[in-house]
N, C-alpha and C positions, 0 to 999 in steps of 0.2 A: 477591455478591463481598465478601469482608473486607476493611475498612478499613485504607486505607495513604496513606502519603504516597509523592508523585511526583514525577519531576524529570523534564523535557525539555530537553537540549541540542541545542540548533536548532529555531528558533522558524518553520519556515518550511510548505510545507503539509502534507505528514505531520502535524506538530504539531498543524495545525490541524483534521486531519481525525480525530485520537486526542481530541482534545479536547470537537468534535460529538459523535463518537460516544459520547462515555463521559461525557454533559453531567448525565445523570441520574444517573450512583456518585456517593458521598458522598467522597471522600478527605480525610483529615486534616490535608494542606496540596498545594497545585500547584504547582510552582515551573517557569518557562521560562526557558532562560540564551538568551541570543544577541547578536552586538555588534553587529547593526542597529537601532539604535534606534525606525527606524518599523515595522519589523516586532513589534517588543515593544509600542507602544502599540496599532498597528490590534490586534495580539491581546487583548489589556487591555480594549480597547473591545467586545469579541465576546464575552469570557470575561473579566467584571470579578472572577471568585473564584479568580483567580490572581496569584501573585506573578512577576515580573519580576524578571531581572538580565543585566550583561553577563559577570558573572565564574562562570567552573563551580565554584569550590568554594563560593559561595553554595546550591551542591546538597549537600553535604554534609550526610548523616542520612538524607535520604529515603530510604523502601523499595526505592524502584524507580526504577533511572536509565535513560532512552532515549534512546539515541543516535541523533538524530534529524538526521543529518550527510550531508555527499556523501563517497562514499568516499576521495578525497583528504586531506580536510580530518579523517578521523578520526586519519590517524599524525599529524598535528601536533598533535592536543592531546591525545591520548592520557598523555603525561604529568600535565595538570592532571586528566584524569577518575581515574588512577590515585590519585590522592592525595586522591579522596574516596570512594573504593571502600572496604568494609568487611568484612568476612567476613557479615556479614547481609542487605547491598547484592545486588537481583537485577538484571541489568545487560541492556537490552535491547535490542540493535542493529535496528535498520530498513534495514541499505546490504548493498546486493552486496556482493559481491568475498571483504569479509572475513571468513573464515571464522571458526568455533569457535578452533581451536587459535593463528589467529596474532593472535585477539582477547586469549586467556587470556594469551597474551607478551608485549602491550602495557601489557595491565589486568593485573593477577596475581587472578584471581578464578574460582573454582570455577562458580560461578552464572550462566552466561550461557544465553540465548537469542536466538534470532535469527527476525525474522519478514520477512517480505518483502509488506506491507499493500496492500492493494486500495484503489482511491478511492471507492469504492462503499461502503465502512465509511460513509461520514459519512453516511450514510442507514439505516446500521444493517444493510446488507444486502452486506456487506463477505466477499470469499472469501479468507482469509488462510491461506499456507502459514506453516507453523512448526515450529521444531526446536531440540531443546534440549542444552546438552551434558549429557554423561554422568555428573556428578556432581549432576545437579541434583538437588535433594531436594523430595519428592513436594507437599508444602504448595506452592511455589515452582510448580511443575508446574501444579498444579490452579489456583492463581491465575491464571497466565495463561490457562489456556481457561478461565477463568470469563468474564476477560474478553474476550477473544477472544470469546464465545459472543455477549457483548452488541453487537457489534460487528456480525456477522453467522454465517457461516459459518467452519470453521478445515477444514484438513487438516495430519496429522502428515507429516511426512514426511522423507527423508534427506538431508542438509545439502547433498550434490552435486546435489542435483536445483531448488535452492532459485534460482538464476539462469534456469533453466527457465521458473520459474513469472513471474518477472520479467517476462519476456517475452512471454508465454502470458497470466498472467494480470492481471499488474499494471500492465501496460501497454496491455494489449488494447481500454480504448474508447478509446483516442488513436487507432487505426488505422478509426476506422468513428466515430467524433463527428462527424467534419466531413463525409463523407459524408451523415449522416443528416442534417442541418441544410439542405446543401445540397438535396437531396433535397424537406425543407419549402418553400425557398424556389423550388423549380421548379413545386413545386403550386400556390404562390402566383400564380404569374408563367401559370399556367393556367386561372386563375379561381377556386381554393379559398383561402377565410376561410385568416388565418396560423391558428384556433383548430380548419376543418377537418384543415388541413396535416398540425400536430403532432399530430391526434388517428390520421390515416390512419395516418402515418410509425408512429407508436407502437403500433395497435391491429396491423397486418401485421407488425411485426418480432417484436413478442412471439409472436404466434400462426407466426410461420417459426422461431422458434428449438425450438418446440415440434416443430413437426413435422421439423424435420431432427434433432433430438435425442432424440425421443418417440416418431417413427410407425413406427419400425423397417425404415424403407424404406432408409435409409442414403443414401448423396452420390448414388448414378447414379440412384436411382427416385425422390428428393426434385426434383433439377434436370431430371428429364424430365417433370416436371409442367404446367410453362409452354414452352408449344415457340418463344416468340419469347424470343430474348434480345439485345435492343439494343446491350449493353457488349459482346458475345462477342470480337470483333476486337480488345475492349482488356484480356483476359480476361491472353492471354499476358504483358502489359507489367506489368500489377500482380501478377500472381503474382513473374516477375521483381524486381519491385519488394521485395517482400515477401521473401522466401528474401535480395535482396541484403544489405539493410537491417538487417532483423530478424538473421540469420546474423552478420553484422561487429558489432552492437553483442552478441549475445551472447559474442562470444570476446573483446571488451572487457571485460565486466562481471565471466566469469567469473573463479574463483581463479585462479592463475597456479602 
């Protein structure tokens, strides 16, 4: 990956998980804006080869600015990022909602891209969709899936599909973390070591993702493998759960 400098506006975990992941590139300077104070040093302390500030045009110059925001909070400062944007500046949103076009009408800039990052990057093993507008120029292009690449995995893909992936993808161990934990803790409560627990929990789910995604049996010959299934009766409520939930927050997120 070619050497550049970076700015992150919003210092919160995205930031921090761009940061893990990309501990190894060399960049020419780091800068994080953000006006929580403690959140700028606990990062400082994690990632001392950065620089810190509360105000965005202390980003002013860097190569690369990432908008590292909740979707709200991007129209309010969108003026101060606009007045450090440059025609060289390649400008990287991280938030639903906002699309290419009514990014380029906030920012006036050619060079956007938009990614919507997995948490699993900070492990380097990150599946990140991504889409760029239409003027972007190929140098610009190839930088980001350079790093993207280091990151983990990328898919190209079309700007409307990108709230999708949100949901599907970027969100998706929030819906099965606490499950699986829980799950540790009932082995425990059964008489296995916590170092059995995590090792069962982990050695079965990897090798189930394998076969419901790998053995070509598909949903009905995968799940008729095991003919007890204890949760069945609560099978309806969490799908319900699931369609309500998941469904309401994507018509939230998505463009409007």
């Amino acid at each position: 990956m070619r050497t550049k400098s970076i700015g992150f506006i919003g210092g919160g975990r995205i930031t921090k998980i761009f940061l893990q992941a990309l501990k190894d590139v060399v960049f020419t300077s780091i800068k994080v804006c953000d006006t929580n104070e403690n959140t700028l040093v606990n990062l400082k302390e994690n990632f001392p080869q950065i620089e810190t500030t509360s105000s965005i045009s202390e980003l002013a110059g860097q190569d690369l600015i990432l908008i590292a925001l909740h979707p709200p909070v991007i129209r309010e400062v969108a003026n101060e990022i606009a007045e450090i944007i440059s025609d060289e500046t390649l400008l990287i949103s991280l938030a639903p909602k906002f699309t290419i076009e009514i990014l380029s009408k906030l920012i006036p800039t050619k060079q956007i891209v938009r990614i919507i990052p997995n948490a699993t990057s900070i492990i380097n093993r990150g599946y990140n969709p991504v889409c760029f507008s239409e003027d972007i120029l190929p140098k610009n292009k190839n930088l980001i899936l350079d790093m993207l690449e280091i990151m983990g995995e990328y898919v190209q893909t079309d700007e409307e599909k990108l709230e999708a992936y949100a949901i599907a993808s970027a969100m998706l161990p929030t819906y099965f973390w606490f499950q699986w934990h829980e799950m540790e803790l009932i082995a425990q409560k059964m008489g296995l070591t916590s170092k059995e627990s995590m090792e069962t929990v982990y050695e079965t789910l990897k090798a189930s993702l394998d076969l419901m995604y790998h053995s070509k049996l598909g949903f009905e010959g995968v799940n008729d493998l095991i003919p007890i299934k204890p949760l069945a009766d609560k099978e309806t409520v969490i799908k319900d759960a699931f369609n309500e939930n998941l469904i309401t927050l994507y018509q939230k997120i998505k463009p409007s």
